[in-house]
Biopython code that builds the backbone (N, CA, C, O; Angstrom):
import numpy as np
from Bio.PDB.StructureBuilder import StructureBuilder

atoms = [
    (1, "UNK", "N", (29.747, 55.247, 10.312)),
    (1, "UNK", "CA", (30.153, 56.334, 9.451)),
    (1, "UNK", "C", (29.754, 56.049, 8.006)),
    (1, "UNK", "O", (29.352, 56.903, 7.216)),
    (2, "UNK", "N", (29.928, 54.617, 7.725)),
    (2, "UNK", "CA", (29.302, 54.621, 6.322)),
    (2, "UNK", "C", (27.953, 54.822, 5.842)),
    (2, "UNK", "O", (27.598, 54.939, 4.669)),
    (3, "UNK", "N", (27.095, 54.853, 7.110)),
    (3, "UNK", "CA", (25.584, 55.053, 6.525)),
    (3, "UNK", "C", (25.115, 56.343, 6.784)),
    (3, "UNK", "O", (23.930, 56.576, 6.544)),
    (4, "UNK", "N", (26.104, 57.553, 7.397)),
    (4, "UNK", "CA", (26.309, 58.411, 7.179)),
    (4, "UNK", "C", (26.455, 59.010, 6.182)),
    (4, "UNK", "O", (25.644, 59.857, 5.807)),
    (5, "UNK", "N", (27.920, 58.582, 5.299)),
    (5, "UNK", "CA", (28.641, 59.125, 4.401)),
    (5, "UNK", "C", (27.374, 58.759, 2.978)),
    (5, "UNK", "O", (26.967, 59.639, 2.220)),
    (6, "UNK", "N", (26.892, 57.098, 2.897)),
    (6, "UNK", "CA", (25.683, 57.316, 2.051)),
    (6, "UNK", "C", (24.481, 58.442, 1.969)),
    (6, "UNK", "O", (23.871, 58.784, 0.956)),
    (7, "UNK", "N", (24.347, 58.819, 3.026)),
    (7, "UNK", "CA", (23.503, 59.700, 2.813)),
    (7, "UNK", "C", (23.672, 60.756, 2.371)),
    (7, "UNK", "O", (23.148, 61.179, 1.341)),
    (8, "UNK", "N", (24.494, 61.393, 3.138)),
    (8, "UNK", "CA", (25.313, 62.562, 2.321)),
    (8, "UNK", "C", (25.443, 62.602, 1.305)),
    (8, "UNK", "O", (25.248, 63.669, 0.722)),
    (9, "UNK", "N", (25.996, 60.980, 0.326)),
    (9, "UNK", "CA", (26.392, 61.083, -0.999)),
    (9, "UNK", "C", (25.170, 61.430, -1.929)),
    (9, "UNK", "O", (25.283, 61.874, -3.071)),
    (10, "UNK", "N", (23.537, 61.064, -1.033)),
    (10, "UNK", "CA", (22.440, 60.879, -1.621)),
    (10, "UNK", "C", (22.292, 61.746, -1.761)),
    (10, "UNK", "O", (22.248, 62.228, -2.893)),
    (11, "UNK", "N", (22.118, 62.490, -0.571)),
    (11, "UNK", "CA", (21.751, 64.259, -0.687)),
    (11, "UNK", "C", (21.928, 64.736, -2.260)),
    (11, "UNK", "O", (21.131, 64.998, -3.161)),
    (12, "UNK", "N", (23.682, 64.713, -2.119)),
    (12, "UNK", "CA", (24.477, 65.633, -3.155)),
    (12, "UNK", "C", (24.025, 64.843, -4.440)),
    (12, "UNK", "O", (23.799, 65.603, -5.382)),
    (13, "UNK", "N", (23.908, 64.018, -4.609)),
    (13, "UNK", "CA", (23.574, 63.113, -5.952)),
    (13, "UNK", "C", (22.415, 64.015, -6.500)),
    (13, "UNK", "O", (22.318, 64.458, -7.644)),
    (14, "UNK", "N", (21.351, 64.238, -5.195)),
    (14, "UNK", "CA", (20.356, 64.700, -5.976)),
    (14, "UNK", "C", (20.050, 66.094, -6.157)),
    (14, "UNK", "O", (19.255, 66.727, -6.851)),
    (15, "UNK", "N", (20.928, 66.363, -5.322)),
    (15, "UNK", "CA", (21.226, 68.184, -5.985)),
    (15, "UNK", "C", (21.768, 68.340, -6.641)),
    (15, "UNK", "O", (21.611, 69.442, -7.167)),
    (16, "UNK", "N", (22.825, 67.482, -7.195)),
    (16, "UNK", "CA", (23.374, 67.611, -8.407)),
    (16, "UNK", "C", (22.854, 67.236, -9.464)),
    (16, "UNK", "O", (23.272, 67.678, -10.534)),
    (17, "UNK", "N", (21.791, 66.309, -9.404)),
    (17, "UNK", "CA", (21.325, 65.560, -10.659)),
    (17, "UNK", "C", (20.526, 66.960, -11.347)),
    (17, "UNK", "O", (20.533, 66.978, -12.578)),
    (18, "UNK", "N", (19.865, 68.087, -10.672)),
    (18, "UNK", "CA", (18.973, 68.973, -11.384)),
    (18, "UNK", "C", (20.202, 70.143, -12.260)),
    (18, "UNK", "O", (19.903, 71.008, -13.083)),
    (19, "UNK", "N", (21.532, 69.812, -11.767)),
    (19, "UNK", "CA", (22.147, 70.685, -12.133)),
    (19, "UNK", "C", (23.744, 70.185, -13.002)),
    (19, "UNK", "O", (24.889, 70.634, -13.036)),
    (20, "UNK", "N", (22.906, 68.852, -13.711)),
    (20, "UNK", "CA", (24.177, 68.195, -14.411)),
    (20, "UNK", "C", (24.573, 69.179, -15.427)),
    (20, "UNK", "O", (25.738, 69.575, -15.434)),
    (21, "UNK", "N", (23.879, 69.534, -16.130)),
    (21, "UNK", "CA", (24.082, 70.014, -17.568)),
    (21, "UNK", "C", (25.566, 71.425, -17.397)),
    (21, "UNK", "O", (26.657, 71.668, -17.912)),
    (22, "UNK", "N", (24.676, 71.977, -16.369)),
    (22, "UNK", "CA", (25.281, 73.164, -15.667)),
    (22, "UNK", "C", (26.773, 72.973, -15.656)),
    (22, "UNK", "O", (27.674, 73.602, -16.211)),
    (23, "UNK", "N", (26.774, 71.571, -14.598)),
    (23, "UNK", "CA", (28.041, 71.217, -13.972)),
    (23, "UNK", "C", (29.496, 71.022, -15.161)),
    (23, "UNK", "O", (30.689, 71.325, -15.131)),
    (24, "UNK", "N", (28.566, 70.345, -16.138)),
    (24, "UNK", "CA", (29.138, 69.819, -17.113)),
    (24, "UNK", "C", (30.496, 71.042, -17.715)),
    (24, "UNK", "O", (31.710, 70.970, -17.910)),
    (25, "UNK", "N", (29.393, 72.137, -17.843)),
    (25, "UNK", "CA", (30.130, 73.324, -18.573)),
    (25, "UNK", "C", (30.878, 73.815, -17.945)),
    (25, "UNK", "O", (31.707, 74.569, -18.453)),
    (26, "UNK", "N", (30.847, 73.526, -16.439)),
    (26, "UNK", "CA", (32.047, 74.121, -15.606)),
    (26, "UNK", "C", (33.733, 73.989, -15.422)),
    (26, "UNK", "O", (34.589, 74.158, -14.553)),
    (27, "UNK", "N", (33.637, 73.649, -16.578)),
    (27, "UNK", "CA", (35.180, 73.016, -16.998)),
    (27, "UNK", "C", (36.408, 74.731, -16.615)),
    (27, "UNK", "O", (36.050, 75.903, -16.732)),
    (28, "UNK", "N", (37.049, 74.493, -16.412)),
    (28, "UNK", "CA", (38.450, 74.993, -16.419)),
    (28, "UNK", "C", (39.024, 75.498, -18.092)),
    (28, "UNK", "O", (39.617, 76.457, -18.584)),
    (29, "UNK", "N", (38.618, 74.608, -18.405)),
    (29, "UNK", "CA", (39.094, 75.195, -19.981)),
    (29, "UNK", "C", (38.304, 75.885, -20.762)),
    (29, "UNK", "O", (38.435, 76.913, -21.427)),
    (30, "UNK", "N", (37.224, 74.929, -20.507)),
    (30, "UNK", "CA", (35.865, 75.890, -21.559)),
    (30, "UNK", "C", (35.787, 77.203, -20.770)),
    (30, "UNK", "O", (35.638, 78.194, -21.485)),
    (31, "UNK", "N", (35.856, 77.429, -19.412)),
    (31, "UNK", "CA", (35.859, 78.928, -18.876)),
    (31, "UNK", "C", (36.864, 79.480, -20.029)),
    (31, "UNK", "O", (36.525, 80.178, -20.985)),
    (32, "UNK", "N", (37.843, 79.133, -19.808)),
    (32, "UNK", "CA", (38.653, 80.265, -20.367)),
    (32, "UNK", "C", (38.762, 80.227, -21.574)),
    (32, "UNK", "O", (39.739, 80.839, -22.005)),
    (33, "UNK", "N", (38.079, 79.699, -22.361)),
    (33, "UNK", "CA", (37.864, 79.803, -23.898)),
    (33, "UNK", "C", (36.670, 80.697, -23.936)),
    (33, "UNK", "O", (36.728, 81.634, -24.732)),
    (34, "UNK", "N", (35.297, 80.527, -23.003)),
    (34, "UNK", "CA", (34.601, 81.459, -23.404)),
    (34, "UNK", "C", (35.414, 82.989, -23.225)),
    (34, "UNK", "O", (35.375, 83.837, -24.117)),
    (35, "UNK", "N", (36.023, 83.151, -22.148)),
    (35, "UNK", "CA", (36.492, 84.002, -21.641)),
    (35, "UNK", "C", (37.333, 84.779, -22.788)),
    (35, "UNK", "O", (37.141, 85.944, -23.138)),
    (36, "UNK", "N", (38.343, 83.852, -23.315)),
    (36, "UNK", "CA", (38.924, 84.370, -24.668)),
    (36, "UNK", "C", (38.004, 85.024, -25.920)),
    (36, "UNK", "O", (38.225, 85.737, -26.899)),
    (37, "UNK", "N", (37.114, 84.513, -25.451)),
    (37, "UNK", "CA", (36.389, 84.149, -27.315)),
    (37, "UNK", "C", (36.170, 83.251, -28.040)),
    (37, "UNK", "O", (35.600, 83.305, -29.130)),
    (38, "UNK", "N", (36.632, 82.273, -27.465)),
    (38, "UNK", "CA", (36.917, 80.671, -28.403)),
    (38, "UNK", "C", (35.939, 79.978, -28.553)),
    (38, "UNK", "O", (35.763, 79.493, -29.671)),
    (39, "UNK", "N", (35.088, 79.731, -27.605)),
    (39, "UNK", "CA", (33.937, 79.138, -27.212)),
    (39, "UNK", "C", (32.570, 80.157, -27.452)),
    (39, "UNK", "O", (32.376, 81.353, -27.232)),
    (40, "UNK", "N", (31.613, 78.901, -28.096)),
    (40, "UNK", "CA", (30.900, 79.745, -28.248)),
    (40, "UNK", "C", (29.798, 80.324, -26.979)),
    (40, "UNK", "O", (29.813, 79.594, -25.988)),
    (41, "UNK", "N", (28.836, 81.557, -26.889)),
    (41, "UNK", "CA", (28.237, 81.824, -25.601)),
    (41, "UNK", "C", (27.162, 82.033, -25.669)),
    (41, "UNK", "O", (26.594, 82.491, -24.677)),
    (42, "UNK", "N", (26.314, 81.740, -27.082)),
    (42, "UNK", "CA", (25.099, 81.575, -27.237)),
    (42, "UNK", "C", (24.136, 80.601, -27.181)),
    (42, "UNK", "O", (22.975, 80.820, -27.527)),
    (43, "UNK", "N", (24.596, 79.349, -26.697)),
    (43, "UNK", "CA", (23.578, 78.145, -26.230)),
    (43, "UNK", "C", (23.211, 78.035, -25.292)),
    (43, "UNK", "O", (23.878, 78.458, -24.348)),
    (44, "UNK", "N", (21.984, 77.421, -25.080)),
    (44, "UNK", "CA", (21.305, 77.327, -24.125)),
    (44, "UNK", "C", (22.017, 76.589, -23.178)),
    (44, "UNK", "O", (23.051, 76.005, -23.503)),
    (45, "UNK", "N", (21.421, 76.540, -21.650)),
    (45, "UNK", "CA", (22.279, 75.907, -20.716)),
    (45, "UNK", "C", (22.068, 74.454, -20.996)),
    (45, "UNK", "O", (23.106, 73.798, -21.084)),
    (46, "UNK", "N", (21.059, 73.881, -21.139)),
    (46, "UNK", "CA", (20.422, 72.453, -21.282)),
    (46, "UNK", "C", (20.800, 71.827, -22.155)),
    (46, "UNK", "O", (20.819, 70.597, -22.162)),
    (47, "UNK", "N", (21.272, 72.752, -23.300)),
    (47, "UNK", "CA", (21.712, 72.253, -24.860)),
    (47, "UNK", "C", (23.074, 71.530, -24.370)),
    (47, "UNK", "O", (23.870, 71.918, -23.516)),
    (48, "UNK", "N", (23.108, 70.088, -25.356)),
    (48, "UNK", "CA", (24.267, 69.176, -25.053)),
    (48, "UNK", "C", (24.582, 68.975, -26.139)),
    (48, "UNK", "O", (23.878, 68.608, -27.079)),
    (49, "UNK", "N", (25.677, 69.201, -26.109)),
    (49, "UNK", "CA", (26.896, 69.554, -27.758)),
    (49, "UNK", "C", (26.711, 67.439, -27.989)),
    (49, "UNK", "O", (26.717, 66.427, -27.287)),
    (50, "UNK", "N", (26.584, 67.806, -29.308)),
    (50, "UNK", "CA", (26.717, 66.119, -29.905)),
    (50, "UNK", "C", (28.168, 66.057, -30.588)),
    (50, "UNK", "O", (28.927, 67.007, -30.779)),
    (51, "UNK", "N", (28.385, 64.596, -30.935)),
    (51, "UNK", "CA", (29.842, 64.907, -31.598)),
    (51, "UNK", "C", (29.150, 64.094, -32.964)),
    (51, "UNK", "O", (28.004, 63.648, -32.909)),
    (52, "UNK", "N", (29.798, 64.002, -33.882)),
    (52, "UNK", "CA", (29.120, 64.271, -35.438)),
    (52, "UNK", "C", (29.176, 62.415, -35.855)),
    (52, "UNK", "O", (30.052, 61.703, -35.364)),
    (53, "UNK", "N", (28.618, 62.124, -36.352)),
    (53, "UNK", "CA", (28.018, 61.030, -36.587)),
    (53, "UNK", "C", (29.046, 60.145, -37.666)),
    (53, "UNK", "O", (29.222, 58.937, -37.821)),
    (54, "UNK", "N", (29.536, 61.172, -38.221)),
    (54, "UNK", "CA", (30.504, 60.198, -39.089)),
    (54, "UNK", "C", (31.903, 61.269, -39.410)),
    (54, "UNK", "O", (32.012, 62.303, -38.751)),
    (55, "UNK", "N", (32.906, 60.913, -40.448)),
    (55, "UNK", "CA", (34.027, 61.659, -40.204)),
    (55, "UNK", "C", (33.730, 62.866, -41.404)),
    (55, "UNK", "O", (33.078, 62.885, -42.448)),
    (56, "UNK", "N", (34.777, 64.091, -40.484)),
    (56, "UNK", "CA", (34.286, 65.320, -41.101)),
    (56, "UNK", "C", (35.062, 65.480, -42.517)),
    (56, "UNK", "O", (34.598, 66.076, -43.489)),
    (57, "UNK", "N", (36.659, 64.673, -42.446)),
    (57, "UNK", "CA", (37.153, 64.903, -43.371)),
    (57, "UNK", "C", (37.078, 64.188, -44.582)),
    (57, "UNK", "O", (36.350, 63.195, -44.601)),
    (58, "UNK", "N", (37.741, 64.532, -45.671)),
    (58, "UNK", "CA", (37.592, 63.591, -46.329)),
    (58, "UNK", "C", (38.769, 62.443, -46.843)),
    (58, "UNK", "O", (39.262, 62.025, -45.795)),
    (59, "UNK", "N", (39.338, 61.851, -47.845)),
    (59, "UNK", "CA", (40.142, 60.903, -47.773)),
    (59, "UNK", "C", (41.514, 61.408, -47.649)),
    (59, "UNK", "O", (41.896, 62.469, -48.143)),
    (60, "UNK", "N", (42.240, 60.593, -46.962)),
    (60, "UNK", "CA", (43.724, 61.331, -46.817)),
    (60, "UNK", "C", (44.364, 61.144, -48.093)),
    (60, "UNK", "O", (44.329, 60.050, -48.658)),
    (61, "UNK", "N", (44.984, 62.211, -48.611)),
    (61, "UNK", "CA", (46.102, 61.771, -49.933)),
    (61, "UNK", "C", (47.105, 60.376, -49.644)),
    (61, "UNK", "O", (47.488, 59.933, -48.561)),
    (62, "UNK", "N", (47.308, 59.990, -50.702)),
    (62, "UNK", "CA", (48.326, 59.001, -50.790)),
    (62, "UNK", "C", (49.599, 59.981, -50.609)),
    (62, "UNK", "O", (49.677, 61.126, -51.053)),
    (63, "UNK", "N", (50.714, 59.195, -49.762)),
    (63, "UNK", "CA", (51.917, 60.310, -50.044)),
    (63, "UNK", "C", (52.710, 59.851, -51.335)),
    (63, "UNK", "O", (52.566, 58.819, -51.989)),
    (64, "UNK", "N", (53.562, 60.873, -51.514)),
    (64, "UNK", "CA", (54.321, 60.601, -53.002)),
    (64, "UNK", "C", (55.375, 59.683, -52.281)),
    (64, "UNK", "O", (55.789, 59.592, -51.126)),
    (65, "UNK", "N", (55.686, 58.891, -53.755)),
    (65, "UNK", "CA", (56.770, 58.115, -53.008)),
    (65, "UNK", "C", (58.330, 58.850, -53.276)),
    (65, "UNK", "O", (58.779, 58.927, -54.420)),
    (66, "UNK", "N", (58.773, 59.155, -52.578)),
    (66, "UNK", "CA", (60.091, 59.617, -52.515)),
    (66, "UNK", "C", (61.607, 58.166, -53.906)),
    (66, "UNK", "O", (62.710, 58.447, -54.374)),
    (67, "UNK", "N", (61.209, 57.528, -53.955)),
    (67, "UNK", "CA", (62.125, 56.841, -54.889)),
    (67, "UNK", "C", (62.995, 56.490, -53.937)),
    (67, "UNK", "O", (62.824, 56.444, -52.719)),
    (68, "UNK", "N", (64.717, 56.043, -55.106)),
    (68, "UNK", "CA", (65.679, 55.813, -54.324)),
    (68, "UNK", "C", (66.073, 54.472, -54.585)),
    (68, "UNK", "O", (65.116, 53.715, -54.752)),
    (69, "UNK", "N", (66.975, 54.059, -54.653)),
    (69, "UNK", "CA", (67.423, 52.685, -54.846)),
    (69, "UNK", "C", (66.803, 51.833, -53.630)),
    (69, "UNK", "O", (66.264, 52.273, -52.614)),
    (70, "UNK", "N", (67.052, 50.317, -54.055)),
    (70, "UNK", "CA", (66.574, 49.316, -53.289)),
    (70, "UNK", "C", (67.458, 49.073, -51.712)),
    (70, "UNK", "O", (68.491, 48.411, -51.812)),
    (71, "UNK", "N", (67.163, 49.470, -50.611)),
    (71, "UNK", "CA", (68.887, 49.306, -49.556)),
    (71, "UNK", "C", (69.322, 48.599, -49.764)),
    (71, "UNK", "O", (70.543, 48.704, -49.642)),
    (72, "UNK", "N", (68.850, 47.421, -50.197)),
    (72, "UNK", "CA", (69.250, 45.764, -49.966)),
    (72, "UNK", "C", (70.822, 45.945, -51.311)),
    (72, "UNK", "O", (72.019, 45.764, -51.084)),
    (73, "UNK", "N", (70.269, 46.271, -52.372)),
    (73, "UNK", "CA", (70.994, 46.756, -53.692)),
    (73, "UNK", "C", (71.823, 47.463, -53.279)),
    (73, "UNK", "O", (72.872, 47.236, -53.881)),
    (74, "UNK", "N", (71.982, 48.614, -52.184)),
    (74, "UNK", "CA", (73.132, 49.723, -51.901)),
    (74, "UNK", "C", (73.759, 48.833, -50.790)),
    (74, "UNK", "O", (74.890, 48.780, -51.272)),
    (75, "UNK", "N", (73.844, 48.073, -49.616)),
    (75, "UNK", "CA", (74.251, 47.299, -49.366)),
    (75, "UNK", "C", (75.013, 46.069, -50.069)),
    (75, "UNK", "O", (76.134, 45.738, -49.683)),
    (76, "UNK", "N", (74.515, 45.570, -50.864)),
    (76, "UNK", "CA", (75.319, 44.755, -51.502)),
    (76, "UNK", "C", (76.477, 45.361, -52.770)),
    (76, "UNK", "O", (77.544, 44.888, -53.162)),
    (77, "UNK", "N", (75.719, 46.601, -53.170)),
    (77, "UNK", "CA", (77.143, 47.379, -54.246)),
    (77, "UNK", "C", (78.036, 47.485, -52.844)),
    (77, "UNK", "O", (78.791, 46.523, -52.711)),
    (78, "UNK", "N", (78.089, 48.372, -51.876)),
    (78, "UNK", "CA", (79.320, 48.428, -51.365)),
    (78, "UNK", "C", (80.234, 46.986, -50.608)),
    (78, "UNK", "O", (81.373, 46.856, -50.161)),
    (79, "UNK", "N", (79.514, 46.428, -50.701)),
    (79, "UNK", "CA", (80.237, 45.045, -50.202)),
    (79, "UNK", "C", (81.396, 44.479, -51.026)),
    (79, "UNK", "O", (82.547, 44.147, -50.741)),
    (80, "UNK", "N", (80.389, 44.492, -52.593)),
    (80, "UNK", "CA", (81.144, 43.976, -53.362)),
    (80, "UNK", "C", (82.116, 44.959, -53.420)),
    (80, "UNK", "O", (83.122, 44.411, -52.969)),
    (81, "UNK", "N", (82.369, 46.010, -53.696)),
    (81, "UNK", "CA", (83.131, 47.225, -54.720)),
    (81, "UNK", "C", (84.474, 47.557, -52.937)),
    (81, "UNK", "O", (85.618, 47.996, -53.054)),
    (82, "UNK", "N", (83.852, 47.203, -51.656)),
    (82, "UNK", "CA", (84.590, 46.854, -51.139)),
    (82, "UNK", "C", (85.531, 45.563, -51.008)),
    (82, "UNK", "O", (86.569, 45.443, -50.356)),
    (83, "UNK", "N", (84.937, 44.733, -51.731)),
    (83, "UNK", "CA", (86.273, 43.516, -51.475)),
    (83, "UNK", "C", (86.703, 43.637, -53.006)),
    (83, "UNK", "O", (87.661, 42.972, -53.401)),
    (84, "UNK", "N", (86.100, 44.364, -53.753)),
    (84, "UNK", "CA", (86.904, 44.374, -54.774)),
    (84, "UNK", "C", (88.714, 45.306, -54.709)),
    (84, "UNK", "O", (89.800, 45.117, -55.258)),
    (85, "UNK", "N", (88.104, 46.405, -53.621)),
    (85, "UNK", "CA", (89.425, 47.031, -53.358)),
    (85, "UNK", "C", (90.315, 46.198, -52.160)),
    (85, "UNK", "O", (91.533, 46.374, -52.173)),
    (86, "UNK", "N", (89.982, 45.685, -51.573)),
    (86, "UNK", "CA", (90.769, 45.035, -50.798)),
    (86, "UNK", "C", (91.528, 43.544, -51.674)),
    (86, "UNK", "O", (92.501, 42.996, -51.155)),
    (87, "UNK", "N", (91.093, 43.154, -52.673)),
    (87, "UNK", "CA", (91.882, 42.579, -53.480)),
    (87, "UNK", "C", (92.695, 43.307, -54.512)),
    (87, "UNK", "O", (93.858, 43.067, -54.834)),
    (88, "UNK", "N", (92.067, 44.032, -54.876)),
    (88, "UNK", "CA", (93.682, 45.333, -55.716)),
    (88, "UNK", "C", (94.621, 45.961, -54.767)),
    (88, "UNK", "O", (95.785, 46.325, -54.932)),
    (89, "UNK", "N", (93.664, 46.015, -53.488)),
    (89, "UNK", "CA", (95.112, 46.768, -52.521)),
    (89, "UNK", "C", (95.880, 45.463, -52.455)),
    (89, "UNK", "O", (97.065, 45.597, -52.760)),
    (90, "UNK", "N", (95.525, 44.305, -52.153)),
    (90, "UNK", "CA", (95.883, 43.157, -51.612)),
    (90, "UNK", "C", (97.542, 42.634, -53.134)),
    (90, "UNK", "O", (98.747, 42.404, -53.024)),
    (91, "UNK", "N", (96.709, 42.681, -54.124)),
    (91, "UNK", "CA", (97.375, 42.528, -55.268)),
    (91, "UNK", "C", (98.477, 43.676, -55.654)),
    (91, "UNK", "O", (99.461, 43.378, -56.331)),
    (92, "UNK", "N", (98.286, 44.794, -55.256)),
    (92, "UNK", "CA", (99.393, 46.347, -55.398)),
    (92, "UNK", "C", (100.391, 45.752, -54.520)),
    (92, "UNK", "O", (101.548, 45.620, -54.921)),
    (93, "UNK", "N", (99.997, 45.338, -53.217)),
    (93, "UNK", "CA", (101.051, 45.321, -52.144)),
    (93, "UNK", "C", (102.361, 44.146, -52.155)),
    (93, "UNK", "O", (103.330, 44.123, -51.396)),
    (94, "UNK", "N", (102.048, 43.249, -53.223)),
    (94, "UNK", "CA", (102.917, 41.711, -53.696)),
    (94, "UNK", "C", (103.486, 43.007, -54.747)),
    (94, "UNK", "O", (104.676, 42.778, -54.961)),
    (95, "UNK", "N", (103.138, 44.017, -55.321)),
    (95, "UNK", "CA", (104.544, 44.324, -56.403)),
    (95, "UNK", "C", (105.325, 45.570, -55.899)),
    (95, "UNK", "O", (105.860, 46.275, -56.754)),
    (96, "UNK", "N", (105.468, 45.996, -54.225)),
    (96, "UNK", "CA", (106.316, 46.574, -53.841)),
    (96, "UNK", "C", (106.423, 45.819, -52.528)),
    (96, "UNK", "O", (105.611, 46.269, -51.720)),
    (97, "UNK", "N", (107.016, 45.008, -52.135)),
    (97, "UNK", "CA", (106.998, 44.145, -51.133)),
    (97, "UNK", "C", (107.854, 44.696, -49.832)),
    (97, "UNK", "O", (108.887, 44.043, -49.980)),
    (98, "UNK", "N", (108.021, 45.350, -48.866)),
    (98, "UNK", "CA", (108.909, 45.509, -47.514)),
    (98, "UNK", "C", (109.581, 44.498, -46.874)),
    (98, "UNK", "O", (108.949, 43.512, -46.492)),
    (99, "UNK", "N", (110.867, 44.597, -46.681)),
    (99, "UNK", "CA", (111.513, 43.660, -46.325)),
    (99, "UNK", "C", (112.131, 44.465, -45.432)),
    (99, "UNK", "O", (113.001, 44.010, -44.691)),
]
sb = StructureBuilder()
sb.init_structure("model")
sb.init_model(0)
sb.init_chain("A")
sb.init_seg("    ")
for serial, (resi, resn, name, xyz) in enumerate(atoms, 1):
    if name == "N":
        sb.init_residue(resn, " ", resi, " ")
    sb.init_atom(name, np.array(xyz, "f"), 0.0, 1.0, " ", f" {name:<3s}", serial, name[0])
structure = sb.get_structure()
């Protein structure tokens, strides 16, 4: 069966080879883009789309920097400014004492 199935594959190889270009365009999507409009329908069948040699755009902007304090800095204010209240609560609570 396999020197079967080679042949077969030969066959089709070479009926397909006269009709690569063809095959190529037979996409599912590009149908339905020509179909839309999207695609263009004036090239030749043989013609093979290139993709562009270098980049189309040009440099990306820098983004702005948004600012903002340092985290490390907003982390450490509330640390402190928290044990600072837990020693005034700590210190309030010795001058009304529960017994």
């Amino acid at each position: 069966m396999s020197a079967l199935a080679d042949k077969a594959r030969e066959k089709l190889d070479a009926e397909l080879a006269e009709d690569a270009e063809f095959l190529r365009k037979l996409k599912p999507e590009l149908i339905k883009k020509r179909v839309q409009g999207e695609a263009p329908t004036d090239q030749a069948p043989t013609e093979i789309k290139r993709a562009p040699s270098g980049p189309q755009l040009g440099k990306r902007p820098k983004p702005k920097k948004t600012g903002g304090p340092n985290p490390f800095l907003v982390v450490g204010a509330a640390f402190m400014i928290g044990v600072a209240l837990a020693k005034w609560l700590d210190w309030r609570g010795h001058a009304h004492p529960r017994w």
